[in-house]
N, C-alpha and C positions, 0 to 999 in steps of 0.2 A: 504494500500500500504506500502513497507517495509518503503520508508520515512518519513510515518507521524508513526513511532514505538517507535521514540523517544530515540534511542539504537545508542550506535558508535561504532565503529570497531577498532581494531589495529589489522595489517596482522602481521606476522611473518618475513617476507621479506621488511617491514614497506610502502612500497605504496605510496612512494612519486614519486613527478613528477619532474624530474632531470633540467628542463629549469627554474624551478621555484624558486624564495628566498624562505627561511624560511615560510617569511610572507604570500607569495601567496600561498604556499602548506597551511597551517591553516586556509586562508580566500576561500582557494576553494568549500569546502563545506558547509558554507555559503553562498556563491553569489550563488549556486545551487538552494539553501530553499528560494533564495530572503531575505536574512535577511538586516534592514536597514547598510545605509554604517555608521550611527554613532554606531549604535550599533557592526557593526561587528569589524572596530576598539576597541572601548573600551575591549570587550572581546579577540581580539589577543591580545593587551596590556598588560592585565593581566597574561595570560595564556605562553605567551612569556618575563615574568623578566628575565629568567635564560639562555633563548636562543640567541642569536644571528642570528638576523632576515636578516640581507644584505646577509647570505650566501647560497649559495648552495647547495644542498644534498650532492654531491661530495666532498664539501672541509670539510664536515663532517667526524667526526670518529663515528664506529655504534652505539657507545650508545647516540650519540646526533642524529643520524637520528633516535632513538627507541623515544629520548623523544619528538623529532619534531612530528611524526606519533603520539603519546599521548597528545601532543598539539592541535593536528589538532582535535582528538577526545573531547580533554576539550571545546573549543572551543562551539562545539552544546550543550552543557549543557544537553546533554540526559539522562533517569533516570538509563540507565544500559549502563555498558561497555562491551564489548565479547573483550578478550585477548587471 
């Protein structure tokens, strides 16, 4: 199945979900695989030093909605990325 391929995605149009923080765009794909909840914080944590988690896609400029969407990818720790 394509979810157990172990592969992230970043769109072009970056595919966040505009109701969401930061944080909950990067833990969405997590809570999908069921990852545990300590586990999925400690890896937004990491993956999020440079971002700015309370905000919104909106109060974003695009290159920090490119690197939230690349967050969100780090995140699952998959062995390849598709850009």
């Amino acid at each position: 199945a394509p979810g157990r391929r172990n592969v992230a995605m970043v769109f072009q149009n970056y595919a966040l979900y505009p109701p969401m923080t930061v944080a909950e765009n990067m833990a969405f794909g997590l809570r999908n695989i069921r990852v545990e909840p300590d586990v999925l914080r400690k890896r937004i944590a990491e993956a999020a030093r440079i971002l700015v988690l309370h905000r919104r896609p909106s109060q974003l400029s695009g290159g920090q909605r490119q690197r939230v969407a690349i967050g969100r990818a780090i995140v699952k720790e998959p062995k390849a990325f598709l850009f």
